[in-house]
C-alpha positions as CSV (number, residue, x, y, z in Angstrom):
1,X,-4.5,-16.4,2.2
2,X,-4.2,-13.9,-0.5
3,X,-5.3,-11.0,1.8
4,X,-2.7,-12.0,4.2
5,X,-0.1,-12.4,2.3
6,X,-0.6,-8.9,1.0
7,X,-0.6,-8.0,4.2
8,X,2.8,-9.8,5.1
9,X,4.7,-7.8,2.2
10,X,3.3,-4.4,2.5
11,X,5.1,-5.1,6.4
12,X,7.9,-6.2,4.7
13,X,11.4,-4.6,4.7
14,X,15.1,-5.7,3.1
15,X,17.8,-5.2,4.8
16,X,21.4,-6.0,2.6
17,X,23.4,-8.4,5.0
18,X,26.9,-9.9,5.2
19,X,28.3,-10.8,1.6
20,X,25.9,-8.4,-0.4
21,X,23.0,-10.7,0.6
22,X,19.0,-9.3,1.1
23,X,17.7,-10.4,3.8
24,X,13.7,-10.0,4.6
25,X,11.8,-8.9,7.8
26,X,8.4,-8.2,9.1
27,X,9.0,-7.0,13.1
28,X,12.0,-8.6,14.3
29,X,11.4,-12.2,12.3
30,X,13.6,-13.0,9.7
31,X,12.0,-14.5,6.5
32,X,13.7,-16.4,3.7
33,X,14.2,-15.4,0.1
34,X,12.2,-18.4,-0.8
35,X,9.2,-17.9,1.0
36,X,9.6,-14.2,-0.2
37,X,9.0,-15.2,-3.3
38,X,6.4,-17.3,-2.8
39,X,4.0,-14.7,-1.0
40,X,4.4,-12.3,-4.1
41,X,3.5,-15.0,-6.5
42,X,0.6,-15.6,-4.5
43,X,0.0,-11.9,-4.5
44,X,0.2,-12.2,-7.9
45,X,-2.2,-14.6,-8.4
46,X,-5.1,-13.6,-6.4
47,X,-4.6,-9.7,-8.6
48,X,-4.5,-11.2,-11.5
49,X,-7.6,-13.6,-10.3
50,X,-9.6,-10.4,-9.3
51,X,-9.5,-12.3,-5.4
52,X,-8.1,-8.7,-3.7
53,X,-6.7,-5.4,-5.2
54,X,-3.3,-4.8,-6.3
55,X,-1.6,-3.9,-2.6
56,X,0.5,-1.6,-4.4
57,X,-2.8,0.5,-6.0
58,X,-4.0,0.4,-2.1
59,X,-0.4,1.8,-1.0
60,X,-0.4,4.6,-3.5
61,X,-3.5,5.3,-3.2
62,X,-3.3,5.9,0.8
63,X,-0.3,7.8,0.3
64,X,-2.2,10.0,-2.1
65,X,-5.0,10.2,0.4
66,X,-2.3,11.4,3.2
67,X,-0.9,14.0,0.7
68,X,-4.6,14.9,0.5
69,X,-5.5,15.5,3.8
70,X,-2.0,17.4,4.6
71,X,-2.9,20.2,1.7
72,X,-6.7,20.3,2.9
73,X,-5.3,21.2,6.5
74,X,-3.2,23.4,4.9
75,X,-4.5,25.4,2.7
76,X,-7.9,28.3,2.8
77,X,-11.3,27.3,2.5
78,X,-11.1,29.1,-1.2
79,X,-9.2,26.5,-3.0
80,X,-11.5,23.4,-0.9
81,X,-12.9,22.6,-4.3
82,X,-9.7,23.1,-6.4
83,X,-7.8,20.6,-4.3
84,X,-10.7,18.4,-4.5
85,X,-10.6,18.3,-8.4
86,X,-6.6,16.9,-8.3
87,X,-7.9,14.1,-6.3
88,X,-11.0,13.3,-8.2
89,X,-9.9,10.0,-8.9
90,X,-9.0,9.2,-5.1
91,X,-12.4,10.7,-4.3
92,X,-13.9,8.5,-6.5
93,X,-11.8,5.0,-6.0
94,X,-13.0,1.9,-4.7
95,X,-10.9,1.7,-1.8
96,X,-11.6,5.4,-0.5
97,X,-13.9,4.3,2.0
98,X,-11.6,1.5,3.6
99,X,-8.8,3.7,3.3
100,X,-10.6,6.4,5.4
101,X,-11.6,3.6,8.1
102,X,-8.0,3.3,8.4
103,X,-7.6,6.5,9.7
């Protein structure tokens, strides 16, 4: 349940509505504050628990990993190693392996 919910919210996006109101959406489905609230706290819980990893250490860490690849394509073979040593701790995560899968 945990996994999914982290799934759910990193899909997530606000959107400010009539009267200064947030209102939520993953696609085109509408969902409430409440239950909003309840898929963080059950985020929450399940990092805290050690059940699944912080989705916002994931989310950095693949935007890291695209910032990454971008200056590798970008940049000569000479500074391959230089690049690599501002990204040792990317290189050396937990998550690397999924987060290349991904890609």
């Amino acid at each position: 349940q945990a996994k999914f919910a982290a799934a759910v919210l990193s899909q997530l996006r606000e959107e400010e509505g009539s009267n200064d109101e947030v209102k939520y959406f993953v696609g085109e489905k509408e969902i409430s504050a409440e239950r909003v609230a309840l898929l963080q706290a059950c985020v929450k819980e399940a990092v805290n628990a050690g059940i699944i990893e912080d989705p916002l250490i994931i989310m950095a860490e693949r935007s890291r990993l695209q910032m990454l690849v971008d200056e590798l394509m970008s940049q000569p073979q000479e500074r391959l190693e230089e690049i690599a040593m501002n990204y040792k701790d990317l290189l050396l995560s937990d998550n690397l392996v999924e987060l290349m899968k991904e890609r």
